[in-house]
C-alpha positions in Angstrom: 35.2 -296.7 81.2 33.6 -296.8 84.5 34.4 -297.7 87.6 32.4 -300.8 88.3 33.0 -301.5 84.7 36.7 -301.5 85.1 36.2 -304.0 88.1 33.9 -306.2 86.0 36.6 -306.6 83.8 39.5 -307.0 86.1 37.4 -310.1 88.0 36.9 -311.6 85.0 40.5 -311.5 84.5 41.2 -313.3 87.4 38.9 -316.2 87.1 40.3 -317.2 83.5 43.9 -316.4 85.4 43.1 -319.1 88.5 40.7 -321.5 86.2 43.4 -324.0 85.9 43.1 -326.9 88.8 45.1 -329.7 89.6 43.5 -333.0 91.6 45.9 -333.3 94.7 45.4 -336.8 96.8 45.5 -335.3 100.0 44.7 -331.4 99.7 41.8 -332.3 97.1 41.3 -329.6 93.8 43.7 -327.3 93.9 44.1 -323.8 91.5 47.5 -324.0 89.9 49.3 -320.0 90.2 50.2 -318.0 87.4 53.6 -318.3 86.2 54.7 -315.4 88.0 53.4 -316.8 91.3 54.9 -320.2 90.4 58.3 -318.0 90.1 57.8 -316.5 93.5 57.3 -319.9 94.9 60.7 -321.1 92.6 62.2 -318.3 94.7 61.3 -318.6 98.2 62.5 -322.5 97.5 65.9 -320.7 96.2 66.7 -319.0 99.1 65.9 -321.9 101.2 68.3 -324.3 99.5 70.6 -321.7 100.0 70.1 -321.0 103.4 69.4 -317.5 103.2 66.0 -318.3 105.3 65.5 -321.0 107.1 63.0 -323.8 105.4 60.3 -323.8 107.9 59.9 -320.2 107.0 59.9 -321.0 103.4 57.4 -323.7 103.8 54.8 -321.3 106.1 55.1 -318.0 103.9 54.6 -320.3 100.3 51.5 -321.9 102.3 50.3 -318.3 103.3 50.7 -317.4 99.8 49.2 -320.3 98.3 45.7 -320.2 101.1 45.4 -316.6 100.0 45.3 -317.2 96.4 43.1 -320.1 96.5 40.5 -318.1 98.5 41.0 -315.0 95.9 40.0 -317.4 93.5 36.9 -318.2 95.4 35.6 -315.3 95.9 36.4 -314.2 92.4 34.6 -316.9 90.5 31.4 -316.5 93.1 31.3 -313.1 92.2 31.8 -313.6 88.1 29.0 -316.6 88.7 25.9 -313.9 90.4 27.2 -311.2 87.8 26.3 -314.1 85.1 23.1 -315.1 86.5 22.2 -311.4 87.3 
């Protein structure tokens, strides 16, 4: 398998993995993470509770995590949608 074909493949992977959306009031459509993410997420709340990091922390790294993902997803589905009309 080539390269670019390998690629192909792995970003088409990753729009079916960030196709599912959720309608937020405020924030507008957002992609909802992977299970594993969501278990991240689970965990960074975790240590919070338990005071292990302090919850401002908790809140600025999830939100880090959760801009970067959205804007993976973004770029992702952009490129599967020129490969598709290419």
């Amino acid at each position: 398998m080539s390269t670019l074909t390998r690629n192909l493949s792995g970003a088409h992977e990753m729009i079916r993995t960030y196709c599912r959306r959720v309608e937020i009031p405020v924030l507008g459509e957002v992609a909802v993470p992977p299970p594993d993410k969501l278990a991240y997420y689970a965990g960074l709340g975790v240590l919070a509770a338990l005071q292990v990091i302090e919850w401002p922390l908790a809140l600025v790294i999830t939100a880090g995590h959760l801009l970067a993902d959205q804007h993976l997803s973004g770029v992702v589905r952009g490129l599967g949608e020129a490969l598709q009309s290419a």
